[in-house]
Biotite code that builds the C-alpha atoms (Angstrom):
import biotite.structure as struc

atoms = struc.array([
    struc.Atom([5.785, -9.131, 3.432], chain_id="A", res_id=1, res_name="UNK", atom_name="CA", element="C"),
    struc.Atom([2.282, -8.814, 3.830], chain_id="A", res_id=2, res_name="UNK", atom_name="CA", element="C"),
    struc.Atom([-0.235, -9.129, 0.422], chain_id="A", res_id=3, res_name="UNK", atom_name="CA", element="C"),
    struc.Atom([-3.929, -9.156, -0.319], chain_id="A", res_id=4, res_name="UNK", atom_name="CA", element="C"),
    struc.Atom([-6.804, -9.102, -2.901], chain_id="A", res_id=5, res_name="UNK", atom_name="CA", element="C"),
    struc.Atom([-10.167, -7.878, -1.660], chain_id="A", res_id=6, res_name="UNK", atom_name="CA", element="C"),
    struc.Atom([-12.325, -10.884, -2.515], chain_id="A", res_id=7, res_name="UNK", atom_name="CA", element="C"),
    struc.Atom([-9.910, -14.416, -2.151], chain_id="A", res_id=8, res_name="UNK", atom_name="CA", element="C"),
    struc.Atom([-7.729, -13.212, 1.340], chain_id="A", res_id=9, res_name="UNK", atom_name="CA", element="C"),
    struc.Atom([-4.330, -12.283, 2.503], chain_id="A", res_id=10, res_name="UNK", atom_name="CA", element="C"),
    struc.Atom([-1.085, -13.772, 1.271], chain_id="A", res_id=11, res_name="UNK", atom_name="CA", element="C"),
    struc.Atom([1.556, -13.129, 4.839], chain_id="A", res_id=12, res_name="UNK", atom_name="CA", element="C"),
    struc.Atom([4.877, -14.920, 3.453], chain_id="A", res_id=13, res_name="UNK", atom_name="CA", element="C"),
    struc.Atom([6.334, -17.744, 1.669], chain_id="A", res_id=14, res_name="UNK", atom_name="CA", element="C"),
    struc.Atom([5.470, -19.660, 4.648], chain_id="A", res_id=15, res_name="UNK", atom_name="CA", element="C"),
    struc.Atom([1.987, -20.807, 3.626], chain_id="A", res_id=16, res_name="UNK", atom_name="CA", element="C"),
    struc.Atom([1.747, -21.146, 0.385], chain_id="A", res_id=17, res_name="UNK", atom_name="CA", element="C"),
    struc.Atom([-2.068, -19.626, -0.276], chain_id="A", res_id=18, res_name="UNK", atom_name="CA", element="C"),
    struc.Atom([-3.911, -17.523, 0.919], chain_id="A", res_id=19, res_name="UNK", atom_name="CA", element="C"),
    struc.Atom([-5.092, -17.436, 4.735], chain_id="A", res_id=20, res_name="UNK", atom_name="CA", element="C"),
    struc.Atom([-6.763, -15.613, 7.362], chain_id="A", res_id=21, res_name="UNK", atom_name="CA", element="C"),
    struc.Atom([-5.921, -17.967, 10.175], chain_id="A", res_id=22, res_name="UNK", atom_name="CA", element="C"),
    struc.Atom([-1.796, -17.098, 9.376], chain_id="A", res_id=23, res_name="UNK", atom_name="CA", element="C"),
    struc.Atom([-2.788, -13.377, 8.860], chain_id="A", res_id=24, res_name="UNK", atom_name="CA", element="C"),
    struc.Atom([-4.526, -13.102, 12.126], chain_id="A", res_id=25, res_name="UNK", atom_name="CA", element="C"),
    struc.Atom([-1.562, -13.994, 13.885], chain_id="A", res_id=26, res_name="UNK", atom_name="CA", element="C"),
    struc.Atom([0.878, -11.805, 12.350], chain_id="A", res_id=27, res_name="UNK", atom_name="CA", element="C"),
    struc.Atom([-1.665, -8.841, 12.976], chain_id="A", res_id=28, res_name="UNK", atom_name="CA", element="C"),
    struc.Atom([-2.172, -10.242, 16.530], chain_id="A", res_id=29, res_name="UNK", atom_name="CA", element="C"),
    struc.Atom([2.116, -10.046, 16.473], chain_id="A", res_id=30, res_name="UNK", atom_name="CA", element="C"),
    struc.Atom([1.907, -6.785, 15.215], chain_id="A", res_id=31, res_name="UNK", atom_name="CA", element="C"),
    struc.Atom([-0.959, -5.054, 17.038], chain_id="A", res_id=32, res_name="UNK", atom_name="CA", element="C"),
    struc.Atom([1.651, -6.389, 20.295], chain_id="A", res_id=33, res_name="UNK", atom_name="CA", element="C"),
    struc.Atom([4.806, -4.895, 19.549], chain_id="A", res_id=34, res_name="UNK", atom_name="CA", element="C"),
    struc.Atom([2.868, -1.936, 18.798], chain_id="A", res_id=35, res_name="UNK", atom_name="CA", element="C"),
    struc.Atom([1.025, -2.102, 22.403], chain_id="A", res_id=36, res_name="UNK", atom_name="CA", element="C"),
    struc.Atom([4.175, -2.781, 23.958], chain_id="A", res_id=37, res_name="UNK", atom_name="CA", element="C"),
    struc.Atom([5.682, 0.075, 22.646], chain_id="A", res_id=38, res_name="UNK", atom_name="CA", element="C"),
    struc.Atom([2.798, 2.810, 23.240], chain_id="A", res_id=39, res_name="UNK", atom_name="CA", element="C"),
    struc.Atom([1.122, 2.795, 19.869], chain_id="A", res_id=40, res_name="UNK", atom_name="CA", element="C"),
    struc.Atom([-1.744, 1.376, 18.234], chain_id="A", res_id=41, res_name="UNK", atom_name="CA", element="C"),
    struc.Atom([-2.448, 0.129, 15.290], chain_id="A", res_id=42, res_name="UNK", atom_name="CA", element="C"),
    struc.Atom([-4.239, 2.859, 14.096], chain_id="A", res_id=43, res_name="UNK", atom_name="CA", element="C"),
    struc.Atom([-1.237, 5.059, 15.283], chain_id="A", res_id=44, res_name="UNK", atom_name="CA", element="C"),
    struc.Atom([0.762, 2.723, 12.528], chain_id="A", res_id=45, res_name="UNK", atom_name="CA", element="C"),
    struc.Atom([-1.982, 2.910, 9.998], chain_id="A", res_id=46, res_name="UNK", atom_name="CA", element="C"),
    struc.Atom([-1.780, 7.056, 10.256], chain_id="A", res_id=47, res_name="UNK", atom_name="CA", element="C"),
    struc.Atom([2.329, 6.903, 10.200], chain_id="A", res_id=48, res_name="UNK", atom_name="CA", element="C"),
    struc.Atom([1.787, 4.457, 7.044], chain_id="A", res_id=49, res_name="UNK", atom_name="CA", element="C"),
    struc.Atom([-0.084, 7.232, 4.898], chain_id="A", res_id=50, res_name="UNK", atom_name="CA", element="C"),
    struc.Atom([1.978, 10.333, 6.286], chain_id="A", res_id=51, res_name="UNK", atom_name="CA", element="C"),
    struc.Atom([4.641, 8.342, 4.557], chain_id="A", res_id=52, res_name="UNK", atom_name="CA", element="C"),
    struc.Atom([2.874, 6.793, 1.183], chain_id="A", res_id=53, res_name="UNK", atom_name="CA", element="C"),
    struc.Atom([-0.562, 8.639, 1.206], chain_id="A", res_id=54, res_name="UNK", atom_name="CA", element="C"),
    struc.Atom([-3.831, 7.306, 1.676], chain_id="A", res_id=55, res_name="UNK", atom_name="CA", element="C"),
    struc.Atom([-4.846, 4.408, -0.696], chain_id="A", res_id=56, res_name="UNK", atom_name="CA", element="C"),
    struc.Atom([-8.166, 3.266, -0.842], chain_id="A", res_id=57, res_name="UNK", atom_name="CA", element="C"),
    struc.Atom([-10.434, 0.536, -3.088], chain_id="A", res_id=58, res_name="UNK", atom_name="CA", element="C"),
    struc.Atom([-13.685, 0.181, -4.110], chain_id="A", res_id=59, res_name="UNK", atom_name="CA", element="C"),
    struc.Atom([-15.307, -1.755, -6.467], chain_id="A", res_id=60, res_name="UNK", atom_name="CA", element="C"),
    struc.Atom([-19.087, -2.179, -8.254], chain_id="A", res_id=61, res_name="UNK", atom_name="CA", element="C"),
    struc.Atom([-20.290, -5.736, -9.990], chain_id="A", res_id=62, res_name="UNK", atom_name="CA", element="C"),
    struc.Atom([-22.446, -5.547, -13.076], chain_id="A", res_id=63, res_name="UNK", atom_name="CA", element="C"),
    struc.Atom([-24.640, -9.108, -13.234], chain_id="A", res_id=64, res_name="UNK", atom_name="CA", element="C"),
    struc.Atom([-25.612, -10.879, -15.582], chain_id="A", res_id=65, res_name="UNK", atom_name="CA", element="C"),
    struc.Atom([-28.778, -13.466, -16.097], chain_id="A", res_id=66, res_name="UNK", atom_name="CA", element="C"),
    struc.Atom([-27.452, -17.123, -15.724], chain_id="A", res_id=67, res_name="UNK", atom_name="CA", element="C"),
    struc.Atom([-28.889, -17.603, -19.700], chain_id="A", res_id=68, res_name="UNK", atom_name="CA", element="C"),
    struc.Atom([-25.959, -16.882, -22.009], chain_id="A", res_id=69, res_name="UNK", atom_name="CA", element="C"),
    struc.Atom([-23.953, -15.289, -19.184], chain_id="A", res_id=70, res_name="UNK", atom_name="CA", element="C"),
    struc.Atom([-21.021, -16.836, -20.464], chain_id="A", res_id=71, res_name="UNK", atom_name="CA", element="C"),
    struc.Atom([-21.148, -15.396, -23.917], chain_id="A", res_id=72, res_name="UNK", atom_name="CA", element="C"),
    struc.Atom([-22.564, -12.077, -23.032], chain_id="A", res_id=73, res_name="UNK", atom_name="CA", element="C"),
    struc.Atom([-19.651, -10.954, -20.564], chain_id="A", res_id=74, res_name="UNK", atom_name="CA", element="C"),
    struc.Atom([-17.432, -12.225, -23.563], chain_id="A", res_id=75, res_name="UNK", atom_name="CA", element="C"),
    struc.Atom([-19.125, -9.942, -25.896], chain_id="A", res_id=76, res_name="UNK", atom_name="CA", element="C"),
    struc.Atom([-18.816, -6.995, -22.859], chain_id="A", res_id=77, res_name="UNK", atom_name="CA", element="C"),
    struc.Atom([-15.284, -7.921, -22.556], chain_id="A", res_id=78, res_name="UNK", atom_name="CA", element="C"),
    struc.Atom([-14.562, -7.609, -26.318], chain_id="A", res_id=79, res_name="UNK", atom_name="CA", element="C"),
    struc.Atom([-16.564, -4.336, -26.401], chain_id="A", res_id=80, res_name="UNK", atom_name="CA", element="C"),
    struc.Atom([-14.701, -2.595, -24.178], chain_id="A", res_id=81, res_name="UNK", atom_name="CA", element="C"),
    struc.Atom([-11.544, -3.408, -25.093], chain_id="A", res_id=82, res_name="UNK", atom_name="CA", element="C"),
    struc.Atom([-12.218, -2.119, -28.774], chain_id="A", res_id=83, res_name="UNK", atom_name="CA", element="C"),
    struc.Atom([-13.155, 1.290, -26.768], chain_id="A", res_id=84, res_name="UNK", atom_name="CA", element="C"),
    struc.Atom([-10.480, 3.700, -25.362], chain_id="A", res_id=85, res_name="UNK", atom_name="CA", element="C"),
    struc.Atom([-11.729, 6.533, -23.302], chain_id="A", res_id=86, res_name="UNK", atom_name="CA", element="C"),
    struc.Atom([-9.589, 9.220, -23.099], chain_id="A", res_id=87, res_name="UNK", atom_name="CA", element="C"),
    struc.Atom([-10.952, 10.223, -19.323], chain_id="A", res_id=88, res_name="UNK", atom_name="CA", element="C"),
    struc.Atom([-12.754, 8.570, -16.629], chain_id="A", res_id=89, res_name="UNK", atom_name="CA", element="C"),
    struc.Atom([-14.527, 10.219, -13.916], chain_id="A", res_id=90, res_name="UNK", atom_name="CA", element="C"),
    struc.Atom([-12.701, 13.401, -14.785], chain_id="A", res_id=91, res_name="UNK", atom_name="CA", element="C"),
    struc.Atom([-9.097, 11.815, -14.580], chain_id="A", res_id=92, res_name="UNK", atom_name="CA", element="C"),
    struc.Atom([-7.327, 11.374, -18.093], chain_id="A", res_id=93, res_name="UNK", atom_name="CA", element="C"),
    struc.Atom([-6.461, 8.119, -19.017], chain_id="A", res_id=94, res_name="UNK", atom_name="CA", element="C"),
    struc.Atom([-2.528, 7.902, -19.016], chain_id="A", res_id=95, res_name="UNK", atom_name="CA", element="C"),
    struc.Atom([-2.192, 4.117, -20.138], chain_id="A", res_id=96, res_name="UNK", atom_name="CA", element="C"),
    struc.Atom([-4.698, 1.176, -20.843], chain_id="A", res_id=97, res_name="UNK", atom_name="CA", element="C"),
    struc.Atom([-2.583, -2.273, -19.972], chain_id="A", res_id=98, res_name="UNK", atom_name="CA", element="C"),
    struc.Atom([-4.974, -5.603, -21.703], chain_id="A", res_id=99, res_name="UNK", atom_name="CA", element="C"),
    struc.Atom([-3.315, -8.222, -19.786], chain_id="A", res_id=100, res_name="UNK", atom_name="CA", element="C"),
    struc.Atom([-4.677, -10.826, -22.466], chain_id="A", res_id=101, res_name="UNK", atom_name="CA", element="C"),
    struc.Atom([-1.734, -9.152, -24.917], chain_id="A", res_id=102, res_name="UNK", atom_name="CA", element="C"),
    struc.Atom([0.319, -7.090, -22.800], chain_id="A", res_id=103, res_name="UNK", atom_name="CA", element="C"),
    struc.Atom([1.352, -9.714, -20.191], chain_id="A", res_id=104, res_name="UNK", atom_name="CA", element="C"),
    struc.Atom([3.744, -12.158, -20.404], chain_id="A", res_id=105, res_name="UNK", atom_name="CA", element="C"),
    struc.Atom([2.154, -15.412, -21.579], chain_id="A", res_id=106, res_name="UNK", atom_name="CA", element="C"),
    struc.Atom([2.205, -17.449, -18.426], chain_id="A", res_id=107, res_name="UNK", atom_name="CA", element="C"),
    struc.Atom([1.213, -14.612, -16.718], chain_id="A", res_id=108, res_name="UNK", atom_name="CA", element="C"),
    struc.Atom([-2.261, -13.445, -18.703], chain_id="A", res_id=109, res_name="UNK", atom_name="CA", element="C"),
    struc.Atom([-5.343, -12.891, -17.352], chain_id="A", res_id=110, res_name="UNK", atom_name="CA", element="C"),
    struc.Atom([-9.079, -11.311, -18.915], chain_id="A", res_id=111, res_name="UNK", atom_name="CA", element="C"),
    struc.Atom([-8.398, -7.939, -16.833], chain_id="A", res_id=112, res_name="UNK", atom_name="CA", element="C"),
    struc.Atom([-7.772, -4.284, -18.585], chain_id="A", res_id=113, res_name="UNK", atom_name="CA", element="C"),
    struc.Atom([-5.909, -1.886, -16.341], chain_id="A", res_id=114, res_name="UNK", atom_name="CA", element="C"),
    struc.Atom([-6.599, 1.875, -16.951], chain_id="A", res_id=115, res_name="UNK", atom_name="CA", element="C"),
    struc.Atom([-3.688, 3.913, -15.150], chain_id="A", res_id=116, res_name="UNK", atom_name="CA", element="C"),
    struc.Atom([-5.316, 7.792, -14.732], chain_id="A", res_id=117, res_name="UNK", atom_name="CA", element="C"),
    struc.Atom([-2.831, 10.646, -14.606], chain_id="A", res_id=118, res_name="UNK", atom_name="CA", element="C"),
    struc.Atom([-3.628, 11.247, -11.072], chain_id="A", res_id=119, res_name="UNK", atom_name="CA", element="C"),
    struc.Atom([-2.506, 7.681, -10.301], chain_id="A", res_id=120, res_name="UNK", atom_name="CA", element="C"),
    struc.Atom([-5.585, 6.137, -9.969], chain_id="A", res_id=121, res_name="UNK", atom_name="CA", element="C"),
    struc.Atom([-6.478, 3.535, -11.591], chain_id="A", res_id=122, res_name="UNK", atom_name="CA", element="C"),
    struc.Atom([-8.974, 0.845, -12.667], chain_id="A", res_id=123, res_name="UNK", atom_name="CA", element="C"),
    struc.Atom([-9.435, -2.508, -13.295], chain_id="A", res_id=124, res_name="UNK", atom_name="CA", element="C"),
    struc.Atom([-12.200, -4.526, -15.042], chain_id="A", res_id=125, res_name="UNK", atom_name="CA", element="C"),
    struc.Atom([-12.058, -8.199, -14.561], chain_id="A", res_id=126, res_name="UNK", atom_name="CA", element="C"),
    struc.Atom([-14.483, -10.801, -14.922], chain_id="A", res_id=127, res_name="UNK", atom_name="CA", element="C"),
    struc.Atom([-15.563, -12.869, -11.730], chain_id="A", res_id=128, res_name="UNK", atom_name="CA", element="C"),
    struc.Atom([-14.207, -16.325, -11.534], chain_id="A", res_id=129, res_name="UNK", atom_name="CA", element="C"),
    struc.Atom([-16.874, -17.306, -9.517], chain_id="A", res_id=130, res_name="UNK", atom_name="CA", element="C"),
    struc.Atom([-20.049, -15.801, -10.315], chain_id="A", res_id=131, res_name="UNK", atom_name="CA", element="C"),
    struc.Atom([-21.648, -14.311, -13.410], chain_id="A", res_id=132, res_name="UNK", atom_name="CA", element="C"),
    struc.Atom([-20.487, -10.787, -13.321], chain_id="A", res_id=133, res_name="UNK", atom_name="CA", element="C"),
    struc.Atom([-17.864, -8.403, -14.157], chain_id="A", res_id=134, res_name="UNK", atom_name="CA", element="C"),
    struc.Atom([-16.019, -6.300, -11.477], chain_id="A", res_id=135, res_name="UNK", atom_name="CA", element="C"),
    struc.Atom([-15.012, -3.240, -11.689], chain_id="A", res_id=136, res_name="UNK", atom_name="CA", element="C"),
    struc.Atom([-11.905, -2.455, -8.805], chain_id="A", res_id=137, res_name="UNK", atom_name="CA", element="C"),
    struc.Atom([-10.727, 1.245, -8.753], chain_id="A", res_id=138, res_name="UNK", atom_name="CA", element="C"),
    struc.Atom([-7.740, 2.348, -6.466], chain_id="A", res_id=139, res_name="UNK", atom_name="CA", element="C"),
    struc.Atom([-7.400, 5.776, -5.414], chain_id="A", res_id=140, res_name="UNK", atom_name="CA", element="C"),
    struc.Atom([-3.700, 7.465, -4.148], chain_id="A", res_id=141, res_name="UNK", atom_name="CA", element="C"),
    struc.Atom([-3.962, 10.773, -2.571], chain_id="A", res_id=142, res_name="UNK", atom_name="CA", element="C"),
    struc.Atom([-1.465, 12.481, -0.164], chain_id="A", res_id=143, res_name="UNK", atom_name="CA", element="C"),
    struc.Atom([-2.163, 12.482, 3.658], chain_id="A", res_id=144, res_name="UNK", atom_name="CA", element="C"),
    struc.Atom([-3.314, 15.537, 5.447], chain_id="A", res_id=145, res_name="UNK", atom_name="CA", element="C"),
    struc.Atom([-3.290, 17.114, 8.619], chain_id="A", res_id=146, res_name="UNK", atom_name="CA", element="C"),
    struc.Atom([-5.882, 14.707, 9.930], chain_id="A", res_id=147, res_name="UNK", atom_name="CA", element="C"),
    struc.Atom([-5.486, 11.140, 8.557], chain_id="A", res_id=148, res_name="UNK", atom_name="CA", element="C"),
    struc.Atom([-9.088, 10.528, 9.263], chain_id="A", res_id=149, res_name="UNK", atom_name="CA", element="C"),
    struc.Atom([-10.735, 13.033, 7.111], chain_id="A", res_id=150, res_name="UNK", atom_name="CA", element="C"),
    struc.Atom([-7.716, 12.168, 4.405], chain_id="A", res_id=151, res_name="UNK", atom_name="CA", element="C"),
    struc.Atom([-9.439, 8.310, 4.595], chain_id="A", res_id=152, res_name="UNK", atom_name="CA", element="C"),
    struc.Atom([-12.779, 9.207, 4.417], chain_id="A", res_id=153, res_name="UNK", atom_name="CA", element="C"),
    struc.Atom([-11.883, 11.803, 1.523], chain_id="A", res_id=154, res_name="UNK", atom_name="CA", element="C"),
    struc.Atom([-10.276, 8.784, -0.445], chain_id="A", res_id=155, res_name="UNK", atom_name="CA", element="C"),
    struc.Atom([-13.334, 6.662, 0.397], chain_id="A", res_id=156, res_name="UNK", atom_name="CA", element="C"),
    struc.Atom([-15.726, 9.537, -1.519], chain_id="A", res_id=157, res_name="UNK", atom_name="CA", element="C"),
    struc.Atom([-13.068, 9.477, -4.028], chain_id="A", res_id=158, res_name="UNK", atom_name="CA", element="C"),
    struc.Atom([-12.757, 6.298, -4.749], chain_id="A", res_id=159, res_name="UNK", atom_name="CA", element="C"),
    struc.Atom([-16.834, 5.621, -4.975], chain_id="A", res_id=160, res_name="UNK", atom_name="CA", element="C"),
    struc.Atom([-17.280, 8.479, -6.994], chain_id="A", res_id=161, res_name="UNK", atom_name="CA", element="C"),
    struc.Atom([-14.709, 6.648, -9.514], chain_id="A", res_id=162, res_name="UNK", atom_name="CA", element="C"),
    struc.Atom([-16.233, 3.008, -9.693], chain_id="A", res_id=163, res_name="UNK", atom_name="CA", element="C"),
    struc.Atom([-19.975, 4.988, -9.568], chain_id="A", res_id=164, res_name="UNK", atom_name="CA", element="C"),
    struc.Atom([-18.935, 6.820, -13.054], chain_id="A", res_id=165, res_name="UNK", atom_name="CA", element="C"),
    struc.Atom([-15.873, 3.971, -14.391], chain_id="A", res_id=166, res_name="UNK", atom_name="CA", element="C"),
    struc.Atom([-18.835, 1.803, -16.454], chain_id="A", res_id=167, res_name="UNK", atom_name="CA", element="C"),
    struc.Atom([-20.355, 4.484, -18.215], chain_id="A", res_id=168, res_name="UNK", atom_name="CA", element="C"),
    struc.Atom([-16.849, 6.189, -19.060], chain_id="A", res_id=169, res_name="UNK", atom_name="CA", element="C"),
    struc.Atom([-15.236, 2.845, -20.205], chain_id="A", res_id=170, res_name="UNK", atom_name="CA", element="C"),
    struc.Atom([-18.506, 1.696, -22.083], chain_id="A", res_id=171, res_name="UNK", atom_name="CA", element="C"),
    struc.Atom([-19.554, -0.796, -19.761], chain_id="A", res_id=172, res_name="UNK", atom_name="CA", element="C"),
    struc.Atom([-23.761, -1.198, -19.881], chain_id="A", res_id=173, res_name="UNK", atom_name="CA", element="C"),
    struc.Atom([-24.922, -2.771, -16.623], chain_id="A", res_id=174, res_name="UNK", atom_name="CA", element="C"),
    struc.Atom([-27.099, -6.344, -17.681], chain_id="A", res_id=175, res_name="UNK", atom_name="CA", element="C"),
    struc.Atom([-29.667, -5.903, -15.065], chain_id="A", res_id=176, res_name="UNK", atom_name="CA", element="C"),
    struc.Atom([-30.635, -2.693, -14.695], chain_id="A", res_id=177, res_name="UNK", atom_name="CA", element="C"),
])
């Protein structure tokens, strides 16, 4: 079992119970091994992965906001677009909007609105939990081609292309700029 979430780090198992880079080092170090040892490398693996799954790829874009009344203008953001329902965004209809405020179960809701696309991508808007800002994470699923390179750096232009257009589309307005 191997998880992660692009900013906090890598869950490996139930071993160590948060997440940790030290633990996930070592099981890649394990990995990348047996791989070695059996004529592969890891990017060999990486390539047999999206043959099998297709290519995934992430991307995300922060909107900021001023530390005066950052609070209570993300809040009014929030609310905002969550009263708005696009029907598309960067070109890909909108196949279901999940608010995980109402949708989830109660022990398990959080300020983040998933939009599923009927290409299966999808995006989420989140605030920060850290900072002053509001993140916008899109996730991009496309089949594997001949060459697993291009097919990864297709996904990449994909996916930016996605989180470049997502704010406008879902009716986000950028504070700073």
């Amino acid at each position: 079992m191997f998880g992660y979430e692009e900013a906090l780090g890598y869950a490996v198992s139930d071993q160590v119970p948060d997440k940790d880079g030290i633990t996930a080092a070592l099981v890649f170090a394990d990995l990348a091994s047996g791989l070695v040892a059996e004529g592969h490398t890891v990017l060999d693996r990486l390539h047999e992965l999206a043959r099998r799954h297709g290519v995934h790829r992430t991307g995300q874009r922060s909107l900021r906001f001023g530390s005066d009344g950052a609070l209570d203008a993300m809040a009014t953001l929030r609310s905002d677009v969550r009263a708005h329902r696009p029907e598309t965004i960067g070109g890909r209809a909108v196949s279901a909007v999940t608010d995980h405020l109402t949708d989830a179960e109660p022990d398990m809701r959080t300020d983040a609105l998933v939009y599923d696309l009927a290409d299966g991508s999808r995006i989420v808007v989140r605030p920060s939990g850290t900072e002053p800002k509001v993140k916008v994470c899109g996730e991009v699923v496309a089949p594997c081609g001949p060459d697993a390179v291009a097919s990864f750096a297709a996904g990449d232009d994909h996916v930016a292309a996605l989180v470049a257009s997502a704010p406008a589309d879902i009716g986000l307005v950028d504070p700073i700029s």
